[in-house]
TIPA-633978 format. One record per atom (N, C-alpha, C, CB): residue in one letter; residue number from 1; y, x negated, z. Coordinates in nm, 2 decimals, always signed. Atoms other than C-alpha are relative to their C-alpha. Last residue first. Glycine has a CB too. Layout:
TIPA-633978
+---------+-----+--------+--------+--------+
: residuo : num :     py :     px :     pz :
+---------+-----+--------+--------+--------+
:       A : NUM :      Y :      X :      Z :
...
+---------+-----+--------+--------+--------+
END
This chain:
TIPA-633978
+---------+-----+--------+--------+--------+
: residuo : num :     py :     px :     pz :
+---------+-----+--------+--------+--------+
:       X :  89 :  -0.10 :  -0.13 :  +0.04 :
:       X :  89 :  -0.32 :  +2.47 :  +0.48 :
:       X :  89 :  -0.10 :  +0.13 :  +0.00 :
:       X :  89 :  +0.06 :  -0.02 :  -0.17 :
:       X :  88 :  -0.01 :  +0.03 :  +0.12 :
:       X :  88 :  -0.58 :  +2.20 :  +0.66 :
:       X :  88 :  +0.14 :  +0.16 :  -0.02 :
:       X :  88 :  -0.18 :  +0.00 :  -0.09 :
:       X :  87 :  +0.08 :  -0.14 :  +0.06 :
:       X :  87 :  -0.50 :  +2.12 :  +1.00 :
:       X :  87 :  +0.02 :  +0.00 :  -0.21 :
:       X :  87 :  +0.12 :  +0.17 :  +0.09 :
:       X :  86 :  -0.01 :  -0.08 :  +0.08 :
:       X :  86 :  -0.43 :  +1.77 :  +1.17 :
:       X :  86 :  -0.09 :  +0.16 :  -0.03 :
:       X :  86 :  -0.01 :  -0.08 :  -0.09 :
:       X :  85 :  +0.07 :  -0.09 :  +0.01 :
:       X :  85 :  -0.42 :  +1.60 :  +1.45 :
:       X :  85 :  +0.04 :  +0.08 :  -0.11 :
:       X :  85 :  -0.01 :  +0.06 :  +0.12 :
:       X :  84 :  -0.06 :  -0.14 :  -0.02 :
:       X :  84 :  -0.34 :  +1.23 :  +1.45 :
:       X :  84 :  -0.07 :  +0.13 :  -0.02 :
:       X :  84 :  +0.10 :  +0.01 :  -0.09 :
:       X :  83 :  +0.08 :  -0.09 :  +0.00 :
:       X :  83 :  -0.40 :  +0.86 :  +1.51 :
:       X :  83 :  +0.09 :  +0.15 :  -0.01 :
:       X :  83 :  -0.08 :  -0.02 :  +0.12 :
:       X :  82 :  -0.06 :  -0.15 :  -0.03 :
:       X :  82 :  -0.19 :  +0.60 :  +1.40 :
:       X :  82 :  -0.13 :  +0.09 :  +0.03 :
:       X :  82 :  +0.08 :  +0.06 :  -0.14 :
:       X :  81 :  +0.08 :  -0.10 :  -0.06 :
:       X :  81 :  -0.25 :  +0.20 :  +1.42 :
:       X :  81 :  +0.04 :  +0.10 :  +0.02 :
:       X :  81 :  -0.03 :  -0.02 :  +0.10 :
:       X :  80 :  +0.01 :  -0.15 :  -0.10 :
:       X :  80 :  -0.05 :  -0.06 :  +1.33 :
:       X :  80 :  -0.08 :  +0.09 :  -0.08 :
:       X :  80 :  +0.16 :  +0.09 :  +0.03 :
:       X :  79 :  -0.12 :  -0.05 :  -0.01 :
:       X :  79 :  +0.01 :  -0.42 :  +1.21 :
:       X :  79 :  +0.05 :  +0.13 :  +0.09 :
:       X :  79 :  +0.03 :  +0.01 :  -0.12 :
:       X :  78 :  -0.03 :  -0.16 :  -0.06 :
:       X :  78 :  -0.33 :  -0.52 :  +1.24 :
:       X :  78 :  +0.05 :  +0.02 :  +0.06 :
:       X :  78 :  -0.05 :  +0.08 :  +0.04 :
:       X :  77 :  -0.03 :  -0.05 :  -0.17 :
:       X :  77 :  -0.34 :  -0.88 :  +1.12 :
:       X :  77 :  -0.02 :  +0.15 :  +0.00 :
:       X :  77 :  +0.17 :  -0.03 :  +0.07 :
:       X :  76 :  +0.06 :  -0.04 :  -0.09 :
:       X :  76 :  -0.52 :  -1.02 :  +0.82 :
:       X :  76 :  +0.02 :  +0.06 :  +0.12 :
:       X :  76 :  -0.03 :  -0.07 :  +0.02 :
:       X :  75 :  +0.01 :  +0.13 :  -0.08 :
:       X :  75 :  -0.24 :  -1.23 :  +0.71 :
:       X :  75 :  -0.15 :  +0.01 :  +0.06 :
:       X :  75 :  +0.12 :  +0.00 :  +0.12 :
:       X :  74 :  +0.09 :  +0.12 :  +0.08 :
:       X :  74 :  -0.19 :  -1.02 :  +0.41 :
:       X :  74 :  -0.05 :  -0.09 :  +0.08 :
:       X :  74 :  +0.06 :  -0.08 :  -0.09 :
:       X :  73 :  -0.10 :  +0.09 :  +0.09 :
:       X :  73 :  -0.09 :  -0.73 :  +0.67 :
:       X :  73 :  -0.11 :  -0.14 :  -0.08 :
:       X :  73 :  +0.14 :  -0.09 :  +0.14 :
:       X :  72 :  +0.03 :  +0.16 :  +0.01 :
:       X :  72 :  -0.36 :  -0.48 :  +0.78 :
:       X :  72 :  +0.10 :  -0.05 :  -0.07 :
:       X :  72 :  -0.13 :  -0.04 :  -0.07 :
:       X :  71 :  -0.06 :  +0.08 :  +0.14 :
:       X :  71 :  -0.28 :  -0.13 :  +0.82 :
:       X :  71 :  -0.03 :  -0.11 :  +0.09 :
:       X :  71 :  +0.20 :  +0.03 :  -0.07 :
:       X :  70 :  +0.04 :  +0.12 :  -0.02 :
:       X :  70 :  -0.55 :  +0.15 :  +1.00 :
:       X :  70 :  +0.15 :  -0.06 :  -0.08 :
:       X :  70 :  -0.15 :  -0.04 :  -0.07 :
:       X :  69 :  -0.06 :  +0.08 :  +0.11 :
:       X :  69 :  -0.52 :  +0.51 :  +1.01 :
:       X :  69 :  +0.01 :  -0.14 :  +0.09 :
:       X :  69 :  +0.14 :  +0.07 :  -0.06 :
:       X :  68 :  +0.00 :  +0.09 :  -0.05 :
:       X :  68 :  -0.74 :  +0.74 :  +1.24 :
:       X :  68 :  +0.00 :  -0.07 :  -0.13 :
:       X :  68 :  -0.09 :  -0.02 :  +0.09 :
:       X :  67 :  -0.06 :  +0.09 :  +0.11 :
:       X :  67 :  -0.70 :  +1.10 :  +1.13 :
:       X :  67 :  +0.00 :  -0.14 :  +0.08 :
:       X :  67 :  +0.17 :  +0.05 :  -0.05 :
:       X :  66 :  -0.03 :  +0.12 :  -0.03 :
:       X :  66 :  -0.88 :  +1.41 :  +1.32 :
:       X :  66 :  +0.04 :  -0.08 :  -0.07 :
:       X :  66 :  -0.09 :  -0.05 :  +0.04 :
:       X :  65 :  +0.10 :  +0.14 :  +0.03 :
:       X :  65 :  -0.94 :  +1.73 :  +1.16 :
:       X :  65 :  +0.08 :  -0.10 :  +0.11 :
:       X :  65 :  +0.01 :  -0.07 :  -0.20 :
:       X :  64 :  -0.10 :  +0.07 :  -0.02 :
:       X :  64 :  -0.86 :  +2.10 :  +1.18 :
:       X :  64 :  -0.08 :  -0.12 :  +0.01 :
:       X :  64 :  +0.10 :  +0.05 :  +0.10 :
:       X :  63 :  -0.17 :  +0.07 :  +0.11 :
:       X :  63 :  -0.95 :  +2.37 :  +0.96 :
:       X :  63 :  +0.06 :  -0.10 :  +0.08 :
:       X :  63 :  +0.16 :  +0.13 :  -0.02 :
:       X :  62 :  -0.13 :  -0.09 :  +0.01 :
:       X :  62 :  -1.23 :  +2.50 :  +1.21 :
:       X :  62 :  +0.13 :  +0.00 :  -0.07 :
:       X :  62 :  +0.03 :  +0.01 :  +0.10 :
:       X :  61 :  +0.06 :  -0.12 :  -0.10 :
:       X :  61 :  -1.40 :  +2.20 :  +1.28 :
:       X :  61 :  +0.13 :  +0.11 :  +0.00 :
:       X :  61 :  -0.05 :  -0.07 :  +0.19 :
:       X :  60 :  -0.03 :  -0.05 :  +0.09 :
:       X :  60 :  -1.36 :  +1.84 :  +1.02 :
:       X :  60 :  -0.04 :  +0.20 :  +0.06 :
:       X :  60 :  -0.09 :  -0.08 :  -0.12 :
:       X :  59 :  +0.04 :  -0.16 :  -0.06 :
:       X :  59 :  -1.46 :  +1.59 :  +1.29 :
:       X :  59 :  +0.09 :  +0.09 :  -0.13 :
:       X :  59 :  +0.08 :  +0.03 :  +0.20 :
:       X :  58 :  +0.10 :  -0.03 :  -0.10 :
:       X :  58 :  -1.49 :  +1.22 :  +1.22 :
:       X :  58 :  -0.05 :  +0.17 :  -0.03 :
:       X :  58 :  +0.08 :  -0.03 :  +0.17 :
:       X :  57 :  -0.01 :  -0.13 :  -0.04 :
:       X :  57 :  -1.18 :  +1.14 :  +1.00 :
:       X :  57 :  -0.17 :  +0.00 :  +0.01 :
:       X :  57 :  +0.10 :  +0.10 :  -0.12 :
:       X :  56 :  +0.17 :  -0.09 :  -0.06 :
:       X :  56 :  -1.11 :  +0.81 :  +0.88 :
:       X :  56 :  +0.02 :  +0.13 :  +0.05 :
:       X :  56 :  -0.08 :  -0.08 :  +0.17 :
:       X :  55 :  -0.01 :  -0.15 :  -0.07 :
:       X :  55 :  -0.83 :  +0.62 :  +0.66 :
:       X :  55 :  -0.11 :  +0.02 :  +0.04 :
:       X :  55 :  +0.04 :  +0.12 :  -0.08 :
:       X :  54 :  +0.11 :  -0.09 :  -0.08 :
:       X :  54 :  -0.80 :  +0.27 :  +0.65 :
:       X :  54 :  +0.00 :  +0.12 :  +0.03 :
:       X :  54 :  -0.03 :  -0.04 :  +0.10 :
:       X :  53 :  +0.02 :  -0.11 :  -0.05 :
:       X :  53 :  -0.53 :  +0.03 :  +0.45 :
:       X :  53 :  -0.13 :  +0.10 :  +0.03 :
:       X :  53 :  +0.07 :  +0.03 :  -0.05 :
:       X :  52 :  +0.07 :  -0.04 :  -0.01 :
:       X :  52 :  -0.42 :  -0.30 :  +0.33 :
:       X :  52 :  +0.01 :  +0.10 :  +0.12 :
:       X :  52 :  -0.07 :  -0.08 :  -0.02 :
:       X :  51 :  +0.03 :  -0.06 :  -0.12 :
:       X :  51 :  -0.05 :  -0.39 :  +0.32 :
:       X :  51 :  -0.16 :  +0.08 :  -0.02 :
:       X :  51 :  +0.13 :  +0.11 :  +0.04 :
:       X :  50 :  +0.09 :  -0.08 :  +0.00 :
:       X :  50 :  +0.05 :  -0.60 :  +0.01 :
:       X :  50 :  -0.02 :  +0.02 :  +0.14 :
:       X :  50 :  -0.11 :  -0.04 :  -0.06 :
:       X :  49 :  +0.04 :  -0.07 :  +0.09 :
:       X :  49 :  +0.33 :  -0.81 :  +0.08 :
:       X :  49 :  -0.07 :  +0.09 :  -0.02 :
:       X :  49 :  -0.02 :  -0.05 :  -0.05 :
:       X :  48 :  -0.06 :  -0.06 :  +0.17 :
:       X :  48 :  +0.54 :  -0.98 :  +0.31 :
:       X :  48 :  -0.12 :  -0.03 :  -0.04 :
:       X :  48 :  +0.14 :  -0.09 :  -0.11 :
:       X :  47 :  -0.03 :  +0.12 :  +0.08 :
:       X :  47 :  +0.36 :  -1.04 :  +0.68 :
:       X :  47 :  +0.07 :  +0.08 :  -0.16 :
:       X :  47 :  -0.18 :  -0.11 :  -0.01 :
:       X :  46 :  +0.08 :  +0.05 :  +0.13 :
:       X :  46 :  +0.39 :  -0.75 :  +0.87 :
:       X :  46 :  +0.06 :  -0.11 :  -0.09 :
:       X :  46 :  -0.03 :  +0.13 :  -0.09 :
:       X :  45 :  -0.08 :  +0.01 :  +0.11 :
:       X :  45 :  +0.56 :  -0.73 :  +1.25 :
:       X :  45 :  -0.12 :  -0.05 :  -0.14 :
:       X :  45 :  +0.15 :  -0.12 :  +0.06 :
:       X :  44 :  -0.03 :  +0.06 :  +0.04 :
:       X :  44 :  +0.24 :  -0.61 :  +1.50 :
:       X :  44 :  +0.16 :  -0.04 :  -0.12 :
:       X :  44 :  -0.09 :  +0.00 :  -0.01 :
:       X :  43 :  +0.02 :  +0.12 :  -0.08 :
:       X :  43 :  +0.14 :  -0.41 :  +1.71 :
:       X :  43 :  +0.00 :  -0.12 :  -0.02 :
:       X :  43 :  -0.09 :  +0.00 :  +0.04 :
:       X :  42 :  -0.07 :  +0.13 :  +0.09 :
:       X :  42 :  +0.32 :  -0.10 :  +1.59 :
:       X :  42 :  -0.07 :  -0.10 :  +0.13 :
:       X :  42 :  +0.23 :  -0.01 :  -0.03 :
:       X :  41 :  -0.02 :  +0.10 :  -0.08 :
:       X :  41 :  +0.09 :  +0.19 :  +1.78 :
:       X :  41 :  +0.02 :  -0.12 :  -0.07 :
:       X :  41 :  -0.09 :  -0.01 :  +0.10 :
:       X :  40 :  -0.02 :  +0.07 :  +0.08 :
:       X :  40 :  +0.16 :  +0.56 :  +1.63 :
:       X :  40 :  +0.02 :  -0.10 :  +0.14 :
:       X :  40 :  +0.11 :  +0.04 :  -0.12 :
:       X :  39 :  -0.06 :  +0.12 :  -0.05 :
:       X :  39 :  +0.07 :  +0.88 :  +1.76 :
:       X :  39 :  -0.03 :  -0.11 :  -0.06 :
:       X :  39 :  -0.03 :  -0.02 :  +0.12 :
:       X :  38 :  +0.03 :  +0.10 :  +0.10 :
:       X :  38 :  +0.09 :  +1.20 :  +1.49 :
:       X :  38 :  +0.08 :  -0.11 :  +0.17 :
:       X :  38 :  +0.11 :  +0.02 :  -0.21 :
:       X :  37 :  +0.00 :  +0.09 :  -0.06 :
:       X :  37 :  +0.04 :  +1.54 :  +1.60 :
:       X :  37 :  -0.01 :  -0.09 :  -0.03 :
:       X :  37 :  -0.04 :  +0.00 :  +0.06 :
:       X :  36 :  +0.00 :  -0.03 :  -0.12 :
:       X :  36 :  +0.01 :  +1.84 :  +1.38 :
:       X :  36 :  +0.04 :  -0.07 :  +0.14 :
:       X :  36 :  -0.10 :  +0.03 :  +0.01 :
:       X :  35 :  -0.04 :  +0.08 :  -0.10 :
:       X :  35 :  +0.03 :  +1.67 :  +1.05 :
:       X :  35 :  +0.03 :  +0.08 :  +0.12 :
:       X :  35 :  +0.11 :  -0.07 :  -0.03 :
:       X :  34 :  -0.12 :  -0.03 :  -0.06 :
:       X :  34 :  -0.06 :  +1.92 :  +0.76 :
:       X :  34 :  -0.02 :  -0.06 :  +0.12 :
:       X :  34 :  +0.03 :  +0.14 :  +0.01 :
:       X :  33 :  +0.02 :  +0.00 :  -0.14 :
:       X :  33 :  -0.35 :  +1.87 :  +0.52 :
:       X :  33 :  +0.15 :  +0.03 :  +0.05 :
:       X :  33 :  -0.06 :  -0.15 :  +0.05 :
:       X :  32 :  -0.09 :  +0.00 :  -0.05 :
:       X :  32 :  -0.43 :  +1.85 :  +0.12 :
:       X :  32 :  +0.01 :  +0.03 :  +0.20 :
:       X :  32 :  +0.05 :  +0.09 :  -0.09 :
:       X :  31 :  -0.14 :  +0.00 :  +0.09 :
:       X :  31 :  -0.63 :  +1.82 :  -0.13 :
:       X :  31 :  +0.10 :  -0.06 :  +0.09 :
:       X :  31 :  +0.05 :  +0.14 :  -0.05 :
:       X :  30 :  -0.08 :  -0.09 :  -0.03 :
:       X :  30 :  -1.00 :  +1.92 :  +0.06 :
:       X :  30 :  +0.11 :  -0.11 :  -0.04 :
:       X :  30 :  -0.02 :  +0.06 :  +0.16 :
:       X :  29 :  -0.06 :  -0.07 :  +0.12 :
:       X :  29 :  -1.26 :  +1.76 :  -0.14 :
:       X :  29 :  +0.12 :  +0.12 :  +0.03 :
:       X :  29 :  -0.13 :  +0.08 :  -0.08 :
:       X :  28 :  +0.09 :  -0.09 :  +0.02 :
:       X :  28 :  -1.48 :  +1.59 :  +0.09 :
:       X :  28 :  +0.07 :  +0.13 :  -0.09 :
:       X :  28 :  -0.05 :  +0.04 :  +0.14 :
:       X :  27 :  +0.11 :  +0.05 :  +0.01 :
:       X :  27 :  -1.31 :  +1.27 :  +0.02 :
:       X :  27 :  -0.14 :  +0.14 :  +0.02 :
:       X :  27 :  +0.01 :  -0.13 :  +0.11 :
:       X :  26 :  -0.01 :  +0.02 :  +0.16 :
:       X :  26 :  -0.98 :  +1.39 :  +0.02 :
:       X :  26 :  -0.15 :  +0.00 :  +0.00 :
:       X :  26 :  +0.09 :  -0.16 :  -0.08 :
:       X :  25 :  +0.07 :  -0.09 :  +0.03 :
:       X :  25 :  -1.03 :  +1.47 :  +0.42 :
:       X :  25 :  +0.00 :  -0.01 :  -0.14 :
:       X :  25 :  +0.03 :  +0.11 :  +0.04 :
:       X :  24 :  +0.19 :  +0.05 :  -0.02 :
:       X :  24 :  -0.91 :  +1.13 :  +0.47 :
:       X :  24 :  -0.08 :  +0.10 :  -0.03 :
:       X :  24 :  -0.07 :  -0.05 :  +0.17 :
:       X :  23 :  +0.08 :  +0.02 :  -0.11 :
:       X :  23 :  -0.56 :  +1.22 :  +0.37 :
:       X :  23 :  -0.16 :  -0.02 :  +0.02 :
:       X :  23 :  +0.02 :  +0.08 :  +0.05 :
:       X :  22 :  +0.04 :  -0.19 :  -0.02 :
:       X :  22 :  -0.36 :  +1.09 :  +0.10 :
:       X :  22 :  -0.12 :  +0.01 :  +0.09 :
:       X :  22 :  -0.05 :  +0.10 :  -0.17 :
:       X :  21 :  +0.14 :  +0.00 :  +0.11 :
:       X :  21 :  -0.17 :  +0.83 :  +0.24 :
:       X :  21 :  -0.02 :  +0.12 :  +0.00 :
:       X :  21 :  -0.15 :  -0.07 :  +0.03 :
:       X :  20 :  -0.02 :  -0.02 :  +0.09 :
:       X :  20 :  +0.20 :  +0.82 :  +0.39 :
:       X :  20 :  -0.14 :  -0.01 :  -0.15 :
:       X :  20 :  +0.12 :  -0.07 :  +0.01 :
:       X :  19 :  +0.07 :  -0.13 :  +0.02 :
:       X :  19 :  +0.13 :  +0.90 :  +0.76 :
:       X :  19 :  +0.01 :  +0.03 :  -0.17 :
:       X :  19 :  +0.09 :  +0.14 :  +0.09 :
:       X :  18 :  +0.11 :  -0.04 :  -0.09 :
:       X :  18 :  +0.10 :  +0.54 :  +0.89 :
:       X :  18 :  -0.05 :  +0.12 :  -0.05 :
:       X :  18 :  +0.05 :  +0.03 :  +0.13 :
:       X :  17 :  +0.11 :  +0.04 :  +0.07 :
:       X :  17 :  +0.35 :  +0.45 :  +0.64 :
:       X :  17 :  -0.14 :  +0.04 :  +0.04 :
:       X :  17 :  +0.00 :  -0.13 :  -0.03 :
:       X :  16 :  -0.03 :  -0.08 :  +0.11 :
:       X :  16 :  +0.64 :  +0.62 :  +0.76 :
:       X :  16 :  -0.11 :  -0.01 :  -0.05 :
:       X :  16 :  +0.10 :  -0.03 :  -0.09 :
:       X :  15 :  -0.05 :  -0.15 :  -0.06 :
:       X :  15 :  +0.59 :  +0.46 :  +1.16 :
:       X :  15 :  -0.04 :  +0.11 :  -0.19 :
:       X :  15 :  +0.25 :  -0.02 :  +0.07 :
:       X :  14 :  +0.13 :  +0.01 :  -0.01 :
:       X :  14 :  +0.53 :  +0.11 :  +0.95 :
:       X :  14 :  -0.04 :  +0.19 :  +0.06 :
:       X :  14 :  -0.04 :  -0.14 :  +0.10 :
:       X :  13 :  +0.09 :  -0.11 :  +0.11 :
:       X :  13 :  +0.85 :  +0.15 :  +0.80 :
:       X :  13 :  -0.12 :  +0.03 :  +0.05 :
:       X :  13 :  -0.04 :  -0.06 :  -0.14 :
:       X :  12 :  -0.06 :  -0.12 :  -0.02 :
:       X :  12 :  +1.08 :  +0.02 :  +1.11 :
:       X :  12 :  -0.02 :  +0.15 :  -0.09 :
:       X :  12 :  +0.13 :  -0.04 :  +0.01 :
:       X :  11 :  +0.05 :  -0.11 :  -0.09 :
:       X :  11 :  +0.82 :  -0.23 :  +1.17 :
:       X :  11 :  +0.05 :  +0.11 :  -0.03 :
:       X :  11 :  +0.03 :  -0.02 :  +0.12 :
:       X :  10 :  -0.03 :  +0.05 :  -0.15 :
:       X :  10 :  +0.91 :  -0.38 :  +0.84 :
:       X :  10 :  -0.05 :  +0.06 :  +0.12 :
:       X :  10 :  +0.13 :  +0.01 :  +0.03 :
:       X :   9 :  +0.01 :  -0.07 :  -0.13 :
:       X :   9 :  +0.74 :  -0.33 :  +0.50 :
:       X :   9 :  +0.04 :  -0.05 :  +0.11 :
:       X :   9 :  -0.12 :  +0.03 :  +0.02 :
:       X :   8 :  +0.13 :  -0.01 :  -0.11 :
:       X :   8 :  +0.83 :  -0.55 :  +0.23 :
:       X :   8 :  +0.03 :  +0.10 :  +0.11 :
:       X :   8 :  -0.03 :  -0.17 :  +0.08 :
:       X :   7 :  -0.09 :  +0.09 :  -0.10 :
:       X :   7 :  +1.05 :  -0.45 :  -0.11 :
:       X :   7 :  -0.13 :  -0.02 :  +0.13 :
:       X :   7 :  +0.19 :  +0.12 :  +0.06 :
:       X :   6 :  +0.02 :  +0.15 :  -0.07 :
:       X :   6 :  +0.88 :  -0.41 :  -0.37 :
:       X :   6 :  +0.08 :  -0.06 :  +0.09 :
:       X :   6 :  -0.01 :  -0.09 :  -0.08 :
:       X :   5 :  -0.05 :  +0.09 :  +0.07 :
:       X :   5 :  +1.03 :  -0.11 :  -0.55 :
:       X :   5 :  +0.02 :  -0.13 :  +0.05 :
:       X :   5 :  +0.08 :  +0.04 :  -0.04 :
:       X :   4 :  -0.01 :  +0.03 :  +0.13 :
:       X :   4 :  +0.73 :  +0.10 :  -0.51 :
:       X :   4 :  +0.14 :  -0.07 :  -0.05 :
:       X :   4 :  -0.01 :  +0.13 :  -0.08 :
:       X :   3 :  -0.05 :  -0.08 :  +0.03 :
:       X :   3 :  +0.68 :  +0.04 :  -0.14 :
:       X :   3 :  +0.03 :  -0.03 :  -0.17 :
:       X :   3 :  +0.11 :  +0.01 :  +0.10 :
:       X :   2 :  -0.16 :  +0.07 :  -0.06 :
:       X :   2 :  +0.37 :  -0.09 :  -0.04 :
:       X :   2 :  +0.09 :  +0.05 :  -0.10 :
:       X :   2 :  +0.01 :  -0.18 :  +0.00 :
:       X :   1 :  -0.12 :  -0.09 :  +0.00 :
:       X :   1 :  +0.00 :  +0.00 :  +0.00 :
:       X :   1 :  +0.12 :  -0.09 :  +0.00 :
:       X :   1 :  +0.00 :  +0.10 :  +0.12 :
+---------+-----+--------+--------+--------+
END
């Protein structure tokens, strides 16, 4: 991940970026989601450039899901950490 006119991610993006994938439920063919709760733990400043990334989701019960997001700087580090509660539409 990173921003389309290359500029690098700072802490003060990482917060934006946490929730700016498409969501982990993709993968079973649901589109789309809606952010219910969203905590966020910056534990790092990111190295310039590419930002690797991790979506998960566990539980899928009653329209509403779990979200455990990952970013990795080029360095290898892990920058931050989001978890959140979602529903679908």
């Amino acid at each position: 991940m990173r921003f389309r006119d290359g500029r690098h991610a700072d802490p003060d993006a990482l917060p934006l970026l946490l929730d700016a994938a498409p969501p982990a439920v993709l993968a079973v063919g649901e589109f789309a989601s809606a952010t219910l709760e969203l905590t966020a733990h910056l534990r790092a400043r990111p190295a310039p450039g590419w930002l690797a990334c991790r979506a998960t989701t566990r539980h899928l019960i009653n329209g509403y899901h779990e979200e455990d997001f990952e970013i990795w700087d080029t360095k290898g580090i892990l920058v931050a950490q989001g978890r959140q509660l979602a529903m679908l539409p």
